[in-house]
N, C-alpha and C positions, 0 to 999 in steps of 0.2 A: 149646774143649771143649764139649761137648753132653752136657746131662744121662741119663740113662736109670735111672730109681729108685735113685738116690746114687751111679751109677758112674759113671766119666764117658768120654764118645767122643771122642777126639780127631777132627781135622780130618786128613784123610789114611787114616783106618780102614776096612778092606778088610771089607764087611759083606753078609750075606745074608739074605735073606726067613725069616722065624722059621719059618712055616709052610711044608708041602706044595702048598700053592696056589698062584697067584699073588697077589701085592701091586700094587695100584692103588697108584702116586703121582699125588698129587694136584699138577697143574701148579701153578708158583708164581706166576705171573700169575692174580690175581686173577680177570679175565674169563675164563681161559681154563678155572680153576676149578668155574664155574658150569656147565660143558657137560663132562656126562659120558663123551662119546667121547673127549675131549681126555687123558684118564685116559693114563697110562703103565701099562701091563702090566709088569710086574716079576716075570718065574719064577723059581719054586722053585730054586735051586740056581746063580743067576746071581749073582756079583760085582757089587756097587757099593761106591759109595766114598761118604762121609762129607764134603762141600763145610765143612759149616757148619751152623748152623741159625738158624732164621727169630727176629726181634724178639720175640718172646713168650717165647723160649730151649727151648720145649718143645716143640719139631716139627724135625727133623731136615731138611736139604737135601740129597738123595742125587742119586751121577748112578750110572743104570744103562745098559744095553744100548742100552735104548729112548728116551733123554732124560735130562731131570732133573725132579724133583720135589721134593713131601715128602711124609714119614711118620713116625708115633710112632716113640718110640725103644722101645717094644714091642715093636714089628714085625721087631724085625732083628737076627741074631746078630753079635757082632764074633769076625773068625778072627783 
């Protein structure tokens, strides 16, 4: 389970970009991190799912359309 300000995400959770924009995930390889093209584009209205979330407990590991990443558990509505 994955935090999101005291609720919590299961692993399996069918979840979307909170916002009208798109969402950068942020590659989970470190190196690949540092280079902002590497970014995963994540739209508006696309399904990802909930892997996990990284060692710190407060970042979410999502796979969407375009890859995998992470991002806050802000960022993302669960259906």
């Amino acid at each position: 389970m994955a935090s999101k300000k005291g609720i919590e995400i299961a692993v399996g959770t069918l979840v979307v970009p909170k916002l009208s924009t798109p969402v950068y995930l942020t590659p989970h390889d470190i190196d690949l991190a540092l280079d902002m093209e590497s970014w995963i584009e994540w739209s508006a209205g696309q399904l990802g799912i909930v892997l996990g979330k990284t060692t710190d407990q407060n970042i979410l590991i999502i796979a969407a359309p375009r890859g995998i990443g992470t991002c806050f558990p802000e960022e993302v509505l669960e259906l």
